[in-house]
Structures are given as structure tokens and as C-alpha cells.
Z-matrix of the N, CA and C atoms (Angstrom, degrees):
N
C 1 1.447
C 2 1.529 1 108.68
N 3 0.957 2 96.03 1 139.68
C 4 1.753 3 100.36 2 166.86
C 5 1.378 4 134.89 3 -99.69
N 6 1.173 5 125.05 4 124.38
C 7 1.570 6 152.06 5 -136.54
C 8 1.685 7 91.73 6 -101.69
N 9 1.653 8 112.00 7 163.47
C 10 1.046 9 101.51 8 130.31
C 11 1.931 10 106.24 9 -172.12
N 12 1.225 11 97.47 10 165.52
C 13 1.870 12 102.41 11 -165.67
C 14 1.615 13 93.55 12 -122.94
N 15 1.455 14 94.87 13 112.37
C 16 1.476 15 105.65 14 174.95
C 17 1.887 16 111.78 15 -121.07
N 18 1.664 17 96.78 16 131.24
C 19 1.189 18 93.27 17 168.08
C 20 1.522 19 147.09 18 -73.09
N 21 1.333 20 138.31 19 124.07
C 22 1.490 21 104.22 20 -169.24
C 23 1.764 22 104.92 21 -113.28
N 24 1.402 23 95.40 22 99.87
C 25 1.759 24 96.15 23 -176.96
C 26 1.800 25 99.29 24 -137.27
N 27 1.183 26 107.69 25 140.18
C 28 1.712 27 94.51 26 165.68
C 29 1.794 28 113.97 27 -98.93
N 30 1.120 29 113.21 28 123.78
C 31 1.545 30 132.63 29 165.46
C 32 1.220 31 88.74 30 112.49
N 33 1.304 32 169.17 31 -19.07
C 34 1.606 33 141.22 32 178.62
C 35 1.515 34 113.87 33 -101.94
N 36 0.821 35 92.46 34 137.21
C 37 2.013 36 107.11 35 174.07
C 38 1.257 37 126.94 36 -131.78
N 39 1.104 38 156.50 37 142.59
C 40 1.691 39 139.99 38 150.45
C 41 1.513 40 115.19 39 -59.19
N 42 1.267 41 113.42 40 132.85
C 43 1.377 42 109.58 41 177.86
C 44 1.718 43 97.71 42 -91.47
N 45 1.067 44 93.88 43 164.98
C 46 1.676 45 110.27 44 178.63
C 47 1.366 46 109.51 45 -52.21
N 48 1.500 47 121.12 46 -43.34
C 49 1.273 48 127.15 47 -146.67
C 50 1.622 49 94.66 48 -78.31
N 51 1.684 50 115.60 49 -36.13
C 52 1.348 51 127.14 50 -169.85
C 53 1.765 52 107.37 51 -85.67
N 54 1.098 53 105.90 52 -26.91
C 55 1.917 54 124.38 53 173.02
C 56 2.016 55 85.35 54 -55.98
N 57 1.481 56 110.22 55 -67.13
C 58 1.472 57 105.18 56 -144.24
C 59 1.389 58 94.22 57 -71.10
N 60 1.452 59 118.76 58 -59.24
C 61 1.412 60 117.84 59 -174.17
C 62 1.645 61 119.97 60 -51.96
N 63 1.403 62 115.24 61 2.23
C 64 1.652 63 138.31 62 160.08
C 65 1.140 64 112.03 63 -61.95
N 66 1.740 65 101.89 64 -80.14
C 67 1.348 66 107.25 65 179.41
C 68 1.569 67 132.32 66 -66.06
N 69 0.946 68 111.88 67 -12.39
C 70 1.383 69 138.51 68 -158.31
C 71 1.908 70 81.86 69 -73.15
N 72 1.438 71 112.17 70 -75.48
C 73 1.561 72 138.18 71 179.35
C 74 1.371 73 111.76 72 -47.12
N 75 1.358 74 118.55 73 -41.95
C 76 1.148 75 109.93 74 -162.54
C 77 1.463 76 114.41 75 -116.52
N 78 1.430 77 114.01 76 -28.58
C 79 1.470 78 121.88 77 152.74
C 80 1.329 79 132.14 78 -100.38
N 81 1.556 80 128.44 79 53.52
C 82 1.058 81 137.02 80 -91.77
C 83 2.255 82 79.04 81 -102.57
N 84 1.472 83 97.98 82 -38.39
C 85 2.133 84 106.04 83 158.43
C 86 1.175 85 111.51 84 -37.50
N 87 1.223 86 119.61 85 -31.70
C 88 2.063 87 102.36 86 -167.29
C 89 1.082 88 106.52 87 -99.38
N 90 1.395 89 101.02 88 147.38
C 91 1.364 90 128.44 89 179.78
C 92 1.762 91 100.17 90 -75.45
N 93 1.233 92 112.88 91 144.75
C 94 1.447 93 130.43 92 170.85
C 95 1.359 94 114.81 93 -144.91
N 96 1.419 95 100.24 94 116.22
C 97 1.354 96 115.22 95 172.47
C 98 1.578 97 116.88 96 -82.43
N 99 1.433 98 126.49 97 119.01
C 100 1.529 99 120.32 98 -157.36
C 101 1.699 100 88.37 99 -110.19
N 102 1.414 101 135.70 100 20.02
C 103 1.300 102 123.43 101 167.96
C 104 1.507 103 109.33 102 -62.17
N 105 1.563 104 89.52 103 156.17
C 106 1.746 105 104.85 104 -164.07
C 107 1.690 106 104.11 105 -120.93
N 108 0.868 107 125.55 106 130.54
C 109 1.325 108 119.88 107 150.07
C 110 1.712 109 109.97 108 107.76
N 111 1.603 110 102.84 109 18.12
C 112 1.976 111 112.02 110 178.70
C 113 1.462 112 115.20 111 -56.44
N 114 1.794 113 130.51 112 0.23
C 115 1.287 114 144.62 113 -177.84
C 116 1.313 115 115.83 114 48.87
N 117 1.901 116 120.32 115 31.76
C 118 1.356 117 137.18 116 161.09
C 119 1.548 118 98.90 117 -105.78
N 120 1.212 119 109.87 118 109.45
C 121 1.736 120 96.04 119 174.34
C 122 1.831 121 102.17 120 -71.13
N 123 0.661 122 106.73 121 -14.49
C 124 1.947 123 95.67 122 175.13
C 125 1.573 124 98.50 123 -86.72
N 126 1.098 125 140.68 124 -17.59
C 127 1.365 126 104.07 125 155.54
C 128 1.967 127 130.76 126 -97.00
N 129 0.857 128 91.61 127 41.73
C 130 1.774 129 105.64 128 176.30
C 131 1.449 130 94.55 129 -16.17
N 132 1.637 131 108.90 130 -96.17
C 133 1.093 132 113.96 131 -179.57
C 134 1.771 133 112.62 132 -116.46
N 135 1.169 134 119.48 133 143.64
C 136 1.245 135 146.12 134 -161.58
C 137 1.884 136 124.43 135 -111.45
N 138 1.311 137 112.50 136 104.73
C 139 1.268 138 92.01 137 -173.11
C 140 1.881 139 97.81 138 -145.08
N 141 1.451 140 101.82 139 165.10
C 142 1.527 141 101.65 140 -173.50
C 143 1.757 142 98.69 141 -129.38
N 144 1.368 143 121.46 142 155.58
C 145 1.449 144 130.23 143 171.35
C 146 1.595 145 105.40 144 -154.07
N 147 1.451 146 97.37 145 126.32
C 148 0.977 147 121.86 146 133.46
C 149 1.845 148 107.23 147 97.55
N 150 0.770 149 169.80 148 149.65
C 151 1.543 150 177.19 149 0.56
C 152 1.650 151 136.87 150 120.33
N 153 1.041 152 149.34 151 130.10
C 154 1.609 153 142.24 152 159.32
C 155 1.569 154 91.10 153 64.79
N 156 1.378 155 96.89 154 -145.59
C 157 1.517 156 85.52 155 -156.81
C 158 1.636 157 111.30 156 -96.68
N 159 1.067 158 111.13 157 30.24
C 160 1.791 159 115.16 158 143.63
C 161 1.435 160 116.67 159 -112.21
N 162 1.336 161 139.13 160 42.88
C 163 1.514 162 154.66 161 131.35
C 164 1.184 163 105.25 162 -49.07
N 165 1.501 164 117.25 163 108.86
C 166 1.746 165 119.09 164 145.85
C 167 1.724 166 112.03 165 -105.47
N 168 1.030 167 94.12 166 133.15
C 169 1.475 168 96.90 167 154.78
C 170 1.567 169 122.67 168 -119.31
N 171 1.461 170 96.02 169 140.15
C 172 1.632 171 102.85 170 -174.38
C 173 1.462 172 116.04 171 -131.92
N 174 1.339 173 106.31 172 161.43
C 175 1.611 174 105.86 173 175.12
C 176 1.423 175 95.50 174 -147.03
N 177 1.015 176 125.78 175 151.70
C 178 1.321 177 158.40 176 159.06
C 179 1.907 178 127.35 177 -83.88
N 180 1.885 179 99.08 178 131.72
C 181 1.534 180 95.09 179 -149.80
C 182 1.722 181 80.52 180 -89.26
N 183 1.993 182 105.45 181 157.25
C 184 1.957 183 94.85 182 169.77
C 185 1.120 184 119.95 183 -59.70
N 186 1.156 185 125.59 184 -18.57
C 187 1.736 186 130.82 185 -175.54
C 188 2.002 187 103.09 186 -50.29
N 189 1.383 188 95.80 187 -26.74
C 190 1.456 189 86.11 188 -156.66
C 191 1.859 190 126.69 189 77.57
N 192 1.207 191 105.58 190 10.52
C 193 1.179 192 106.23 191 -166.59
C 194 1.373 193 97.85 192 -118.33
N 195 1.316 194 150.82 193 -10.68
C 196 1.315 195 150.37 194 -137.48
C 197 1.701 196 114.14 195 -142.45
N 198 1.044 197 167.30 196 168.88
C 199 1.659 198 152.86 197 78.89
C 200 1.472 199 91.99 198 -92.66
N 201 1.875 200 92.31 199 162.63
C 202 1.041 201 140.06 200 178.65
C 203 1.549 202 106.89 201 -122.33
N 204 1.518 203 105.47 202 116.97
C 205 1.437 204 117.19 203 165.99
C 206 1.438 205 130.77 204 -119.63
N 207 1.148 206 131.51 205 124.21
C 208 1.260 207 128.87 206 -175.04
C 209 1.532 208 120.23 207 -117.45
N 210 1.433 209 112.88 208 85.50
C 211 1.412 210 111.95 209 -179.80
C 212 1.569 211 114.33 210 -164.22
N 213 1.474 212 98.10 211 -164.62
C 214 2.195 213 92.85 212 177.13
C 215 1.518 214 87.40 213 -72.87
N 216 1.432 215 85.54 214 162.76
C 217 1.134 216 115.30 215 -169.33
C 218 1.693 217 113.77 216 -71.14
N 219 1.206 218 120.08 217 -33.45
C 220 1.271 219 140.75 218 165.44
C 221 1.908 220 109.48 219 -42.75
N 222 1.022 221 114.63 220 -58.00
C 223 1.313 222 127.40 221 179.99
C 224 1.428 223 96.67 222 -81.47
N 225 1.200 224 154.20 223 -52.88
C 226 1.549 225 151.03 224 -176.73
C 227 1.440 226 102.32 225 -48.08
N 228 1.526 227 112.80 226 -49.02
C 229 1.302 228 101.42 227 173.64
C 230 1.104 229 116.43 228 -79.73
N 231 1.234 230 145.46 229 -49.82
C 232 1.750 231 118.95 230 165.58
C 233 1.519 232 121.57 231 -14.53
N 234 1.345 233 104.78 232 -67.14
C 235 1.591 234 108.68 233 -178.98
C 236 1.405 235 126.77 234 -53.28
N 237 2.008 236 99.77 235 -25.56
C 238 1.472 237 95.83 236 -160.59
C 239 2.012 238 87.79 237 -77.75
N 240 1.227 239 106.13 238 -38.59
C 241 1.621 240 120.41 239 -170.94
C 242 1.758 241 97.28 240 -55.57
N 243 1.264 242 129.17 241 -27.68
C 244 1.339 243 123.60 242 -174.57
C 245 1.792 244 105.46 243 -69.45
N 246 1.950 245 99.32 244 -55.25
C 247 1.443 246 121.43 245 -169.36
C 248 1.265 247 102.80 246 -55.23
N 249 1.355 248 129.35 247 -13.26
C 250 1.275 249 124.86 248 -153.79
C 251 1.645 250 117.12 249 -93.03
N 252 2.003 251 94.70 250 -39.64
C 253 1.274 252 101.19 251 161.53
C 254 1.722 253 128.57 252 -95.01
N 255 1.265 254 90.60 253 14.66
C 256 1.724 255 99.17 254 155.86
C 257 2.006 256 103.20 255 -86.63
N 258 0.880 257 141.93 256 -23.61
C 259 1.132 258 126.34 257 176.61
C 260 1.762 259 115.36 258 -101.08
N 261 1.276 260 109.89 259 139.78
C 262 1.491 261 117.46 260 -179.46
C 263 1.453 262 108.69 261 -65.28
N 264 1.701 263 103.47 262 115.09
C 265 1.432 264 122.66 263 171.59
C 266 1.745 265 129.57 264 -46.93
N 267 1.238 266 108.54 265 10.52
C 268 1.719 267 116.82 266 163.81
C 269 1.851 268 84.80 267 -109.07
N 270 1.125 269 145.33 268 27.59
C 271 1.386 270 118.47 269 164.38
C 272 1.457 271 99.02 270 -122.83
N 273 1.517 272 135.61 271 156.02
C 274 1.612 273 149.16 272 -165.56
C 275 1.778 274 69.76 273 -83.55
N 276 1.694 275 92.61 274 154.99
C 277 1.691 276 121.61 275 142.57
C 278 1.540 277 109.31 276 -136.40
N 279 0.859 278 128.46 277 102.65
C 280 1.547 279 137.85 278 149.03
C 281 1.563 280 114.52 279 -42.25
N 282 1.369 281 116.12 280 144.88
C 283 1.630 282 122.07 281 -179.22
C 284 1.878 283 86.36 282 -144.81
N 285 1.245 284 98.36 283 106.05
C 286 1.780 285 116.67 284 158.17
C 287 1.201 286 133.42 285 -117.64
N 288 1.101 287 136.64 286 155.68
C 289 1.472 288 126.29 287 157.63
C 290 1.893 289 106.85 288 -74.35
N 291 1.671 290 103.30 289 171.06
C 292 1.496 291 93.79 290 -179.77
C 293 1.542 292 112.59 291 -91.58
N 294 1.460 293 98.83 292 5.14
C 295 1.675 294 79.06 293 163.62
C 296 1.580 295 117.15 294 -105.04
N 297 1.155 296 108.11 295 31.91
C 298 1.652 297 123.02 296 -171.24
C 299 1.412 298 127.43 297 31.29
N 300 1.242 299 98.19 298 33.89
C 301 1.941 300 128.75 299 176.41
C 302 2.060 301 83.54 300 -46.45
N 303 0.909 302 78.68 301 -69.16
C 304 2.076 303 98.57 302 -166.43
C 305 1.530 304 118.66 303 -75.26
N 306 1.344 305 120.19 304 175.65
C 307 1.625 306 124.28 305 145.20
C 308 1.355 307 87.57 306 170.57
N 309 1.878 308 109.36 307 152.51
C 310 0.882 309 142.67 308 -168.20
C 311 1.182 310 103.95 309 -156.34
N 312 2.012 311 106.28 310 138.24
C 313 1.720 312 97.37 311 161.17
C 314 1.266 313 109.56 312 -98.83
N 315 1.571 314 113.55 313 146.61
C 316 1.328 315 140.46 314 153.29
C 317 1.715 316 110.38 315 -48.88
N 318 1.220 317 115.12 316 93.85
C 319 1.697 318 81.01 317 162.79
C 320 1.466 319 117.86 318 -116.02
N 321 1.311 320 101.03 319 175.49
C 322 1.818 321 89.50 320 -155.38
C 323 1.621 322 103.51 321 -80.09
N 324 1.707 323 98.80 322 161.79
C 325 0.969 324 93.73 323 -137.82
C 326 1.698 325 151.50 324 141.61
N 327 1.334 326 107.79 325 -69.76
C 328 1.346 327 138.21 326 -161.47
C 329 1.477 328 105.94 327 -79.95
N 330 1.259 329 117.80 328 103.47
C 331 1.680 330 116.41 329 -175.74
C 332 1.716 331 84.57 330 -66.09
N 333 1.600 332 94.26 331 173.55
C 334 1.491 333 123.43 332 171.12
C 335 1.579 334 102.76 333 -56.18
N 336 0.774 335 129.21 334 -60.62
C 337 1.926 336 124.48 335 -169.00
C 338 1.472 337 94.42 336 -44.76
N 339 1.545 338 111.34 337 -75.09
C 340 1.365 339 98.97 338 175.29
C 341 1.397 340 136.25 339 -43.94
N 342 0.901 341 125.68 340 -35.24
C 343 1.741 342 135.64 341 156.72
C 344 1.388 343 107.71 342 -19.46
N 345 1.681 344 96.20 343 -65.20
C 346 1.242 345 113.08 344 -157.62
C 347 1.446 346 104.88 345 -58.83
N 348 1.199 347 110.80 346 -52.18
C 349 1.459 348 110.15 347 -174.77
C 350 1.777 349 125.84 348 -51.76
N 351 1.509 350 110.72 349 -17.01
C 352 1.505 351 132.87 350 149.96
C 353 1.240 352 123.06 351 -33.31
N 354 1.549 353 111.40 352 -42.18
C 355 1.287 354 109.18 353 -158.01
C 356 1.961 355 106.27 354 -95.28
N 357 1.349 356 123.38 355 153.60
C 358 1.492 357 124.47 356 -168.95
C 359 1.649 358 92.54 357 -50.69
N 360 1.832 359 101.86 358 152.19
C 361 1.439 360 110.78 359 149.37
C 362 1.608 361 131.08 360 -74.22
């Protein structure tokens, strides 16, 4: 299923350049595709981690305000718990599915277990 953690702040975003040089450092296994210009603004930047059934793949919206994750839920929350302390803790992060069945706030903070517990039973 596909996830996604959106910020709701006006004027801050991640730029791509600070998204890749993120993952790059800190998930240092995933592949990141730094192509520019696929004319989906949700895939800005594009990156995959990890294997079987802990594989997420994610992309990133241009706003800077958004990723897209598609995986178990176990690994979604890792990432969402990573994305979370990339954004400054006076701004909301939302954790939904994309059919907006759900939402939960992130607050900063929140290891992955807790994440997990975010998501519907």
C-alpha cells in the first residue's frame, strides 16, 4: 500500500538537493534516482531501499512538502520516523494512506514502533 507523510506548514519545504543528500547519508543502501524533469511533480525525487518484504519505495512531491511511500508498514514507519526529524518540530506531519481512509500526526520524536501503532487495525 502506499503511504504518505505530508507536511502542513506555509513557507518551508525540503528541497531535493537536501531530500537526496539525506538519504544519500543516512540510508546510505538505497538506490536514488536524481533524474529531473519525469513531468509527475510527485516524483521529484525517487528512491528505493532495501529487499523482499521490507522494500519501500518512495518518491518525493516538488513542493517539498510531501513523500510517497509504498511498502509494509513496518518499513513505512522507519522512513516516516526518519522524515520526521528532517522537518522542524513546530511544523504538523500527517501519516495517511493515499486513499485518505486514515491520518495521524507524527510528532517529533516518535521512534518507528510508535509510528506503527498510528497506522488502522
Amino acid at each position: 500500500m502506499t503511504y504518505l507523510a505530508l507536511v502542513q506548514a506555509d513557507g518551508w519545504s525540503l528541497d531535493r538537493e537536501n531530500l537526496i543528500r539525506a538519504l544519500q547519508t543516512d540510508w546510505p543502501a538505497s538506490v536514488v534516482d536524481e533524474s529531473v524533469g519525469r513531468g509527475d511533480p510527485a516524483l521529484d525525487v525517487v528512491w528505493g531501499h532495501g529487499a523482499g518484504e521490507g522494500r519501500v519505495e518512495g518518491s518525493a512531491h516538488n513542493s517539498g512538502q510531501c513523500i510517497y511511500l509504498d511498502g509494509q508498514e513496518r518499513s513505512v514507519a522507519e522512513f516516516v520516523a526518519w522524515y520526521r526529524r528532517l522537518v522542524p518540530a513546530d511544523h504538523t506531519v500527517i501519516l495517511c494512506d493515499d486513499t485518505y481512509s486514515f491520518d495521524a500526526i507524527v510528532d517529533p520524536g516518535l521512534e518507528a514502533e510508535q509510528i506503527l501503532a498510528l497506522f488502522p487495525k
